[in-house]
Backbone as numpy.savetxt, mean C-alpha at the origin, in Angstrom:
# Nx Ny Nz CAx CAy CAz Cx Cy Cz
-9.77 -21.98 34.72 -9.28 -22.90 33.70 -7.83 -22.58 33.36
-7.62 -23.78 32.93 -5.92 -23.41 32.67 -5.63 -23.02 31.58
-5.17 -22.23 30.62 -5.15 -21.51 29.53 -3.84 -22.21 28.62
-4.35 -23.17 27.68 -3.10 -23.41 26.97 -2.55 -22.55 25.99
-1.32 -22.55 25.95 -0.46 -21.48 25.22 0.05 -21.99 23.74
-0.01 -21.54 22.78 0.61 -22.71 21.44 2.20 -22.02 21.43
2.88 -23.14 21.90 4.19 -22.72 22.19 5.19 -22.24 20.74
4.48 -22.90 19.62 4.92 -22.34 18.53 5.38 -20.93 17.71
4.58 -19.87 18.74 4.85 -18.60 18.21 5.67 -17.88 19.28
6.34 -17.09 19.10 6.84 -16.60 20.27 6.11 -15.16 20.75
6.29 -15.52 22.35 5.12 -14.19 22.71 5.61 -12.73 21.90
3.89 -12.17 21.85 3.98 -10.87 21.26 3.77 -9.62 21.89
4.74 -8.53 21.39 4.79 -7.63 22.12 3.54 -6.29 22.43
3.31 -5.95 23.05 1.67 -5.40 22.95 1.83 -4.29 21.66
0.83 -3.98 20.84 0.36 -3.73 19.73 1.38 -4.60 18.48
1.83 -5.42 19.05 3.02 -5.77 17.77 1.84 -7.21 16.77
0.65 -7.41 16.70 -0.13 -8.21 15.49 0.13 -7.63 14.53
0.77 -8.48 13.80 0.67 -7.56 12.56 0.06 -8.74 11.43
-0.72 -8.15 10.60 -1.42 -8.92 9.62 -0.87 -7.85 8.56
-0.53 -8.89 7.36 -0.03 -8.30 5.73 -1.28 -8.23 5.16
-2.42 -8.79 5.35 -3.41 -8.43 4.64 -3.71 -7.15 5.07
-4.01 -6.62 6.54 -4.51 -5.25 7.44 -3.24 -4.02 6.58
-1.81 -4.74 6.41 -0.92 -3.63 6.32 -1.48 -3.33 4.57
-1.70 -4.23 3.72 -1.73 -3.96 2.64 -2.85 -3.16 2.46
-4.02 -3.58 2.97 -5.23 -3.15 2.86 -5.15 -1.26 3.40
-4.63 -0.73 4.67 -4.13 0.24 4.68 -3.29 0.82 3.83
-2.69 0.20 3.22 -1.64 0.99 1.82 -3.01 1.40 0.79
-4.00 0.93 0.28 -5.39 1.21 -0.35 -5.52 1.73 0.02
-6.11 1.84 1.27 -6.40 3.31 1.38 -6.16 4.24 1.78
-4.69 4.63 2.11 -3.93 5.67 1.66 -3.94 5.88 0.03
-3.94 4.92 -0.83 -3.86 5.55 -2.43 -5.49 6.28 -2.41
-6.01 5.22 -1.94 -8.01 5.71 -2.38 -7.98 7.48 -1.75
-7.48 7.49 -0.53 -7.57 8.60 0.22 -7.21 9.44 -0.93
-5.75 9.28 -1.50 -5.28 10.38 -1.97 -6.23 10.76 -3.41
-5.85 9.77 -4.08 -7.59 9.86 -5.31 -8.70 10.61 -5.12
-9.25 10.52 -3.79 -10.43 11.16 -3.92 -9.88 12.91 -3.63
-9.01 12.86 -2.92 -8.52 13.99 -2.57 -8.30 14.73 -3.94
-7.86 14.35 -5.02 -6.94 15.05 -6.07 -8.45 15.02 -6.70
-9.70 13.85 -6.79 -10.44 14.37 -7.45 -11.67 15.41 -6.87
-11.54 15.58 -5.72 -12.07 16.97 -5.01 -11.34 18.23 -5.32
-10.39 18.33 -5.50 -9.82 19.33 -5.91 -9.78 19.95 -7.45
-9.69 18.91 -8.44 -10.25 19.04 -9.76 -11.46 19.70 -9.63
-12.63 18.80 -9.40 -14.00 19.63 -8.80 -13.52 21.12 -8.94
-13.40 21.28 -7.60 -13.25 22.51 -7.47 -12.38 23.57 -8.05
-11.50 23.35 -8.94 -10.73 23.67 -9.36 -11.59 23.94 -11.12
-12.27 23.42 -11.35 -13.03 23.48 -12.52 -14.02 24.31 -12.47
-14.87 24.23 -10.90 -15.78 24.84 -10.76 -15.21 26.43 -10.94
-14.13 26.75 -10.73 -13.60 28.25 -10.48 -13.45 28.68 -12.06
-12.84 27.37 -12.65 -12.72 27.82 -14.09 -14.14 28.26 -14.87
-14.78 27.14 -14.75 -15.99 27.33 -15.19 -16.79 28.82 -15.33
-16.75 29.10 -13.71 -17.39 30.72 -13.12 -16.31 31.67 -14.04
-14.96 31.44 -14.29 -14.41 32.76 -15.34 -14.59 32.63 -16.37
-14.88 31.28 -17.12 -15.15 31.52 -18.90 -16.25 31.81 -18.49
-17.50 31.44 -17.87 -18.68 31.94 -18.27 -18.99 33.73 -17.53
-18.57 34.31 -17.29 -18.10 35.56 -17.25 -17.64 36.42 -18.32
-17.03 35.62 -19.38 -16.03 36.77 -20.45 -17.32 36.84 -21.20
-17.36 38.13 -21.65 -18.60 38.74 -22.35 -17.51 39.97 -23.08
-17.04 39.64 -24.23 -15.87 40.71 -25.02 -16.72 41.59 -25.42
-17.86 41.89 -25.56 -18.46 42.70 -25.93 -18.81 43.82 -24.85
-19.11 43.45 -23.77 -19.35 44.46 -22.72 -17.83 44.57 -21.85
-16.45 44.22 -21.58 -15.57 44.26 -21.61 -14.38 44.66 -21.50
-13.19 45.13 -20.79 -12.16 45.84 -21.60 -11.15 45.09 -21.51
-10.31 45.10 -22.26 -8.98 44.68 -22.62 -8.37 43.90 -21.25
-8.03 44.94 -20.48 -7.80 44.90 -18.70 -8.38 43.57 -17.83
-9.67 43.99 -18.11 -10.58 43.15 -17.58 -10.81 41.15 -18.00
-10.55 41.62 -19.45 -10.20 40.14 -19.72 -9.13 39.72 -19.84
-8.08 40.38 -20.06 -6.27 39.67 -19.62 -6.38 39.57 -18.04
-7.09 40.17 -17.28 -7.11 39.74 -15.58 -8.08 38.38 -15.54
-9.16 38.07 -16.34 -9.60 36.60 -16.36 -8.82 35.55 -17.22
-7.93 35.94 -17.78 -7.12 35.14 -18.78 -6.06 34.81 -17.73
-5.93 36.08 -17.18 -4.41 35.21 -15.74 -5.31 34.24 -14.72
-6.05 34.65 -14.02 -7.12 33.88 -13.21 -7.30 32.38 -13.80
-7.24 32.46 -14.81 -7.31 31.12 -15.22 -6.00 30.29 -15.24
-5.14 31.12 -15.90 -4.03 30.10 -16.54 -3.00 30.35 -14.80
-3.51 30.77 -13.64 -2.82 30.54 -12.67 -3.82 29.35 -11.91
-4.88 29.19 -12.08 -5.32 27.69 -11.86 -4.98 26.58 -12.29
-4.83 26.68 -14.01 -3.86 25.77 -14.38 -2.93 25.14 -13.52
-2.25 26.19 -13.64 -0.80 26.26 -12.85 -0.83 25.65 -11.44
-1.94 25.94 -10.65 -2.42 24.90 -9.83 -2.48 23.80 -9.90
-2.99 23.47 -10.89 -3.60 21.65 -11.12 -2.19 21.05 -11.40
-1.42 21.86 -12.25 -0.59 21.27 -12.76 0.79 20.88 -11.43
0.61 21.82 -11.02 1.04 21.94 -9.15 1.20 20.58 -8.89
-0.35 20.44 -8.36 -1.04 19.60 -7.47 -0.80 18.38 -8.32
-0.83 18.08 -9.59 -0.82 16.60 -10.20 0.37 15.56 -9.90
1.38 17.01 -10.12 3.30 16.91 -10.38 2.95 15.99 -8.44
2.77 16.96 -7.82 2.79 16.53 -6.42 2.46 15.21 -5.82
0.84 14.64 -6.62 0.27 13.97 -6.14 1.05 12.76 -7.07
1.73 12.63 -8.46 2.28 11.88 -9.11 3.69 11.24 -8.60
4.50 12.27 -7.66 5.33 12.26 -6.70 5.17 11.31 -5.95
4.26 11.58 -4.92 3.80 11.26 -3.62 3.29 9.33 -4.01
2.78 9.81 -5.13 2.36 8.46 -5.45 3.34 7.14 -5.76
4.35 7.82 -6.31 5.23 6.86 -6.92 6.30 6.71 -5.82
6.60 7.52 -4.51 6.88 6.94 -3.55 6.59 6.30 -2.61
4.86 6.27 -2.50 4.14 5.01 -1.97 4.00 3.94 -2.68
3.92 3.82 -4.04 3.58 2.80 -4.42 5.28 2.00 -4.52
6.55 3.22 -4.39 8.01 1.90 -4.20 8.17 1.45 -2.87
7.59 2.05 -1.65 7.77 1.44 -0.19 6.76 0.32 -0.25
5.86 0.78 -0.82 4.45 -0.63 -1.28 5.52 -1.80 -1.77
6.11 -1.80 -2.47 6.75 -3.01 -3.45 7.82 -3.20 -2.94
8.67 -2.37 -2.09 10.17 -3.07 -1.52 9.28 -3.97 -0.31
8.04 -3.29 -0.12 7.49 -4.02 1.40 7.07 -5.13 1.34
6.05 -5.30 0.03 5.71 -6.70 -0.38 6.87 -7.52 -0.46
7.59 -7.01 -1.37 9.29 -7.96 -1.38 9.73 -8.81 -0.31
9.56 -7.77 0.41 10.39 -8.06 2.05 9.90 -9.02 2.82
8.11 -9.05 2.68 7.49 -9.20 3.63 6.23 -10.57 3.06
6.62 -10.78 1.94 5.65 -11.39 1.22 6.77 -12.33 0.42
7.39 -11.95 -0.78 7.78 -12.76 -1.64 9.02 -13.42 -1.05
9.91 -12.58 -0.44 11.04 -13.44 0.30 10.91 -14.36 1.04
9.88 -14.24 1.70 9.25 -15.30 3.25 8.76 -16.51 1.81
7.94 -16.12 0.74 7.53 -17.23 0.22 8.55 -17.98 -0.71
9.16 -17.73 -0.77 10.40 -18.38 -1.81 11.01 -18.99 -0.59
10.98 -18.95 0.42 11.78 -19.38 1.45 11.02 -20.72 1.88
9.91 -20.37 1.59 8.80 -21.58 1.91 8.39 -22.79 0.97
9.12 -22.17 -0.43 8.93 -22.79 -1.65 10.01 -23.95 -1.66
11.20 -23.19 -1.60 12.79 -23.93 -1.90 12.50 -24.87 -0.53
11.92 -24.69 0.59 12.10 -25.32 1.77 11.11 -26.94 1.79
9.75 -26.90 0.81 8.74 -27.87 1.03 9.58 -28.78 -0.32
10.34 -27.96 -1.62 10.40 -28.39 -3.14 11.78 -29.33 -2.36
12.58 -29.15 -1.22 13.15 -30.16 -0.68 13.21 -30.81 0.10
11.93 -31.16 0.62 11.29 -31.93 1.31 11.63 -31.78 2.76
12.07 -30.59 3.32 12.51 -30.60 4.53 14.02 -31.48 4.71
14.76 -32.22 3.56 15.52 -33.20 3.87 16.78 -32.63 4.29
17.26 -31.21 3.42 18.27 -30.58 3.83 18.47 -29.87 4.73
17.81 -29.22 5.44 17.81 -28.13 6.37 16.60 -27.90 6.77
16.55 -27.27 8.04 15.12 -26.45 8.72 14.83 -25.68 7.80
13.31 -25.35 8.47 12.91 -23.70 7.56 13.52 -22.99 8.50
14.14 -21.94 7.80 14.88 -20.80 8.20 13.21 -19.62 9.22
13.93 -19.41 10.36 12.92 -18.81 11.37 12.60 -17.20 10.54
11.11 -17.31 10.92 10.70 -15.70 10.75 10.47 -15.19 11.92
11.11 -13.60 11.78 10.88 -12.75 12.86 9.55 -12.00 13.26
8.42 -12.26 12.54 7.54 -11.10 12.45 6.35 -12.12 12.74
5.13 -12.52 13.30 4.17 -13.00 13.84 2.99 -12.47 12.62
3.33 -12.77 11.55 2.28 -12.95 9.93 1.60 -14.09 9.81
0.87 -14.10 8.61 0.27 -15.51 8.17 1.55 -15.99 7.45
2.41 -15.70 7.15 3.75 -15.91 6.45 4.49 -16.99 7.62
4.46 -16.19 9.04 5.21 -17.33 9.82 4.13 -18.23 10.42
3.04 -18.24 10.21 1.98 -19.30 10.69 2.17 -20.18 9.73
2.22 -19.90 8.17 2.10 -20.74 7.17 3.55 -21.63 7.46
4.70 -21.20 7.61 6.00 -21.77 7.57 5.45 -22.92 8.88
5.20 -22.50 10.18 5.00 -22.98 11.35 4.39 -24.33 10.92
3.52 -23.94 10.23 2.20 -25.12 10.29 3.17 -25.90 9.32
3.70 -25.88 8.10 4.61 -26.40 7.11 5.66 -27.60 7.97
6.68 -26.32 8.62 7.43 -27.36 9.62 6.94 -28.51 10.44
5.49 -28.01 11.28 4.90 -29.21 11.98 4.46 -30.69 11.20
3.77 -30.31 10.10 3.50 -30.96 8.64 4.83 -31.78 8.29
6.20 -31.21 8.35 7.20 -32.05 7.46 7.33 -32.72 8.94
7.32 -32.83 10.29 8.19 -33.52 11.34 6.94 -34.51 11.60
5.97 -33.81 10.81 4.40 -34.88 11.76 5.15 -36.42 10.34
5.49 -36.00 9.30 5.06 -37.03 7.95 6.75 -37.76 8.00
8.26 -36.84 8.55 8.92 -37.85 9.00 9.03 -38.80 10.24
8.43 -38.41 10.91 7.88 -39.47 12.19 7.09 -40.65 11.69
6.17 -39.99 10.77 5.23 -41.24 9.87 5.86 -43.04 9.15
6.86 -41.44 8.38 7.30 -42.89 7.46 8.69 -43.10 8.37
8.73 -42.53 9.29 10.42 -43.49 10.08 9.56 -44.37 11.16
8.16 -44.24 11.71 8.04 -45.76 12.16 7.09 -46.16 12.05
């Protein structure tokens, strides 16, 4: 059989599909990943605390012995507090590549699609997308839509 081609997209390069829903949906779970991660570590990080307060017995005791569970502790702290600073970091630089990306990749393409239908196609083409999205399918199908409806009403 002869294989028709929809000449509308331009060929793609091997692994180059890219879907904004697949990319976004991977940005989730990289955050989910990291969440569960920070709350496994709490876990455990509590569980250690836990095992040294329930240990201090001042009565059977010495001085020594409980300023060495008093550091044990407040250097777990110091852990969490570590690990939060880190993961609060980490976070807030995924979540700005998250939002310059949407920008880029989402809201620009759609404002482009907005200003382009709100003038009826009368002034200019839609300006071409480079990237093989539902963003340039949506424009694609748009353009075919404005040339199918001036063909209409010109005869």
């Amino acid at each position: 059989m002869n294989e028709v081609k929809n000449s509308i997209f331009r060929e793609e390069l091997p692994g180059e599909k890219k879907s904004i829903v697949n990319l976004l949906m991977t940005g989730h779970i990289v955050t989910i990943s990291c969440l569960g991660y920070m709350a496994f570590f709490l876990f455990i990080q509590l569980g250690q605390v836990t095992r040294i307060v329930d240990t201090i017995d001042p009565n059977h005791m010495t001085t020594e012995q409980i300023n060495l569970l008093k550091e044990r502790v407040s250097r777990s702290v110091g852990q969490w507090q570590s690990e939060m600073v880190g993961l609060a970091i980490i976070g807030s630089i995924v979540s700005i590549i998250g939002g310059i990306y949407t920008i880029n990749m989402v809201i620009r393409p759609l404002k482009k699609i907005i200003s382009f239908a709100n003038q009826e196609g009368q002034t200019e083409p839609l300006p071409e997308f480079k990237s093989n999205t539902e963003i340039k399918q949506l424009a694609t199908a748009i353009s075919a839509l404005t040339i199918k409806l001036k063909k209409n009403t010109q005869g």
